[in-house]
C-alpha positions as CSV (number, residue, x, y, z in Angstrom):
1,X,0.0,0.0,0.0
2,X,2.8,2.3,0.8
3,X,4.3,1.4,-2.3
4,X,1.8,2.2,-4.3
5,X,0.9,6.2,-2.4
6,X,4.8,6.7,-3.5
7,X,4.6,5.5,-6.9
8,X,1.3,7.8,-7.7
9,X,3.2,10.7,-5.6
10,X,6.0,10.1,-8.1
11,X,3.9,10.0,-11.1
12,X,2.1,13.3,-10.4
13,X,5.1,15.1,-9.8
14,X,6.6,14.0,-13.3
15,X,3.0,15.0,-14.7
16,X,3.4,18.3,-12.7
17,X,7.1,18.6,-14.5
18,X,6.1,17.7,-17.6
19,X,3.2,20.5,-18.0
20,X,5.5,23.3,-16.2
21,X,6.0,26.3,-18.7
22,X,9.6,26.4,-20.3
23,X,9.8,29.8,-19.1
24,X,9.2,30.0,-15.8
25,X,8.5,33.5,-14.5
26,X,11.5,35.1,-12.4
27,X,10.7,36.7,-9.0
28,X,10.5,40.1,-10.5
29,X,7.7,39.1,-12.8
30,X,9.7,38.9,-16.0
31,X,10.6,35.8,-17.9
32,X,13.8,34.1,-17.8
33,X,14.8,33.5,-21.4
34,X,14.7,29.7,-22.4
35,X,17.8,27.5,-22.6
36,X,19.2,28.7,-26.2
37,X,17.3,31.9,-26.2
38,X,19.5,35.3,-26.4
39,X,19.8,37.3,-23.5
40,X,18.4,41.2,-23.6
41,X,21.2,43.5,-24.7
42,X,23.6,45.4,-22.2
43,X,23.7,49.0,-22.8
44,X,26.9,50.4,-22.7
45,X,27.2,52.9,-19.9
46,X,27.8,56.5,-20.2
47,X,30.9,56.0,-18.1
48,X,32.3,53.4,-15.6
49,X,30.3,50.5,-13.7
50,X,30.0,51.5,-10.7
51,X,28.9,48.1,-8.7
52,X,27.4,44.5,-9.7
53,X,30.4,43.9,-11.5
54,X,29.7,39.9,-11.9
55,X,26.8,40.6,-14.3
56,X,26.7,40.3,-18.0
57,X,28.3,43.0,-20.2
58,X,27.7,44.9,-23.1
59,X,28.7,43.5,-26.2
60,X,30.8,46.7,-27.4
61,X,33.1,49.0,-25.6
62,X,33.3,52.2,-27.7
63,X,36.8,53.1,-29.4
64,X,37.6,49.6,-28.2
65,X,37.7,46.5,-30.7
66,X,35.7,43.7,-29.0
67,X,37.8,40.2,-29.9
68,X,36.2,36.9,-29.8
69,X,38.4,33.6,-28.8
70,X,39.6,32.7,-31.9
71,X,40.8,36.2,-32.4
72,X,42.5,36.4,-29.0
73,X,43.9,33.2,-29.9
74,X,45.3,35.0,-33.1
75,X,46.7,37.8,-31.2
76,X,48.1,35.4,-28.7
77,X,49.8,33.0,-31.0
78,X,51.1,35.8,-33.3
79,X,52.8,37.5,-30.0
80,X,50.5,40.7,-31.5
81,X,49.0,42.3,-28.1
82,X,49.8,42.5,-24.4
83,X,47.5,40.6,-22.7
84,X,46.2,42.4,-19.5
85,X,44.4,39.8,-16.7
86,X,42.4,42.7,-14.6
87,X,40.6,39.8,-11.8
88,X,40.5,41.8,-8.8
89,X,42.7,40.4,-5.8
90,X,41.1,39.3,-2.7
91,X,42.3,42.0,-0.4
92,X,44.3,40.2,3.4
93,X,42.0,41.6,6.2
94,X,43.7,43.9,8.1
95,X,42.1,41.9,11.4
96,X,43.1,38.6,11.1
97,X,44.0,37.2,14.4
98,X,48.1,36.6,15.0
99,X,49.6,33.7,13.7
100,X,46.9,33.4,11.4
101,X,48.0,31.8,7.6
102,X,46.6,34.1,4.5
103,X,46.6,32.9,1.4
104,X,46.3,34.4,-2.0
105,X,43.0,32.4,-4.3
106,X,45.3,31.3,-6.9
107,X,44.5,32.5,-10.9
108,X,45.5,31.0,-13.8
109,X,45.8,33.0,-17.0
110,X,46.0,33.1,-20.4
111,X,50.0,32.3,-20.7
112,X,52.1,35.4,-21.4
113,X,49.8,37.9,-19.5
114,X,50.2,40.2,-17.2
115,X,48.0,40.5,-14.2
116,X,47.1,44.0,-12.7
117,X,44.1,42.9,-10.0
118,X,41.8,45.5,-9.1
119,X,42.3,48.2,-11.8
120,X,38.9,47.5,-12.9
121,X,36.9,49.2,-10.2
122,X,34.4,52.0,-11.6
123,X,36.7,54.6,-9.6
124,X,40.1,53.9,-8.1
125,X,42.2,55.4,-5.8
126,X,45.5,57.6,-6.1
127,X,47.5,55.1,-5.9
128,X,45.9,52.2,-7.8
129,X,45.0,54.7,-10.6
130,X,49.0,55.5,-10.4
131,X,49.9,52.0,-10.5
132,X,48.0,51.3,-13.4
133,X,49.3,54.1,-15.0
134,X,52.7,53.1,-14.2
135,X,52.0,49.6,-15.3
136,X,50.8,50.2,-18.4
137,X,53.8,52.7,-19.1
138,X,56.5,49.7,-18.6
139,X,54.5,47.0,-19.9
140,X,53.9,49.4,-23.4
141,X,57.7,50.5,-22.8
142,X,55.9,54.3,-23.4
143,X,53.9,53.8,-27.0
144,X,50.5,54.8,-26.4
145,X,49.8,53.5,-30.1
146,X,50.9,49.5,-28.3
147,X,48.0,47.0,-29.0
148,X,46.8,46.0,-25.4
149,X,44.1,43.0,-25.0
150,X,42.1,43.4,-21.8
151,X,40.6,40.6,-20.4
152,X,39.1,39.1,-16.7
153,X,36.5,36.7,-16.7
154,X,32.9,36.0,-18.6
155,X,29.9,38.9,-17.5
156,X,33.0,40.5,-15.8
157,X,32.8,44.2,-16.1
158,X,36.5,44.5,-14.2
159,X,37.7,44.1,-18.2
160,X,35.2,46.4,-19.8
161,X,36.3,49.6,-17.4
162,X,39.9,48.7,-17.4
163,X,39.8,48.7,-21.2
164,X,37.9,51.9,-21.5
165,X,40.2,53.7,-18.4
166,X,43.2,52.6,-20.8
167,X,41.8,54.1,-23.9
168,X,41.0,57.7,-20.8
169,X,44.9,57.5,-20.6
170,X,45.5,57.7,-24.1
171,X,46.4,54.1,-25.2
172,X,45.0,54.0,-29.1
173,X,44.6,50.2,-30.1
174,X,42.9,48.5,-27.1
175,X,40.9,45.4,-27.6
176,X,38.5,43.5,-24.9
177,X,38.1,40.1,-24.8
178,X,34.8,39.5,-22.6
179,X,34.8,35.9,-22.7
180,X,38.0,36.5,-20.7
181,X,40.1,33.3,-18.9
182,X,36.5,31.1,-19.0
183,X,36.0,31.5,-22.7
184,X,39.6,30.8,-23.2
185,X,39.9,27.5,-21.0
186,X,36.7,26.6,-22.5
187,X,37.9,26.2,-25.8
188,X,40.8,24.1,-24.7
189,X,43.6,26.7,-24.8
190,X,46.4,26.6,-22.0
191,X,46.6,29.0,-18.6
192,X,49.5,29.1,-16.1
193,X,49.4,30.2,-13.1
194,X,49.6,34.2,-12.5
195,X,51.2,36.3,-10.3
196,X,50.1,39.7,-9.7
197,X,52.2,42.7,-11.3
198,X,53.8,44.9,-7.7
């Protein structure tokens, strides 16, 4: 008898399943789009993002060329940008108990890169907008006119300011690669480990 209450219990809830809508309304009374289906476009902001920087991203930065994979691979193989990883940097809190062990969340990177964490804030500081200045200054040896490839993660807007801040200092041929180190590992393509630029 018990048996037999599961298995009808088990059979209405695949019924229930099977006659659930494929888009299932989202707490905020919209749809969520259906597996496949296009996501609503990103407007580009007037200027920086400011917060919810895990979200997805417009698909064009203006002045900026926006690369795909296989053309970051291209740019990559051909040694024909400097690739700048912007992943922010978990920060060491400043009240961690003596004696207590911090450790960096390790990154891997597209090989070849160079990591500047936390340059991809919507406003920074003196001194991180002076070390990304700096940065940028040795890593370009001083040509403004050096292609640089900006990059962080997918929906990762860290990328998208960095590369427009760069193009605010005066750099000329910046590209953004929003499929960043996810859309790169994806396609089978090697990372090493990174180390962040002092």
């Amino acid at each position: 008898m018990v048996r037999l209450a599961w298995l009808g219990m088990a059979g209405l809830a695949v019924a229930l399943i099977a006659f659930t809508p494929a888009r299932a309304q989202n707490p905020a009374g919209g749809s969520t789009p259906a597996a496949g289906q296009a996501q609503p476009a990103v407007a580009e902001p007037e200027g920086y993002r400011m917060d919810g920087f895990r979200a997805p991203t417009p698909a064009t930065l203006k002045g900026a060329r926006v690369i795909d994979t296989g053309e970051a691979e291209r740019l990559w193989r051909a040694k024909a940008a400097l690739f700048v990883d912007v992943l922010p940097r978990d920060v060491k809190p400043a009240n961690l108990a003596p004696g207590t062990i911090w450790r960096d969340k390790p990154r891997d990177h597209l090989p070849g890169s160079t990591w500047l964490p936390n340059v991809g804030y919507g406003t920074l500081s003196e001194p991180m907008d002076g070390y990304f200045r700096r940065s940028l200054e040795v890593l370009t040896e001083g040509r403004r006119d050096a292609p640089l490839a900006f990059y962080c993660l997918t929906d990762c807007w860290m990328s998208w300011n960095a590369a427009k801040r760069a193009m605010a200092y005066g750099y000329t041929d910046v590209a953004w690669y929003p499929q960043g180190s996810d859309g790169w590992a994806k396609a089978g393509l090697p990372l090493e480990p990174a180390t962040p630029r002092e």
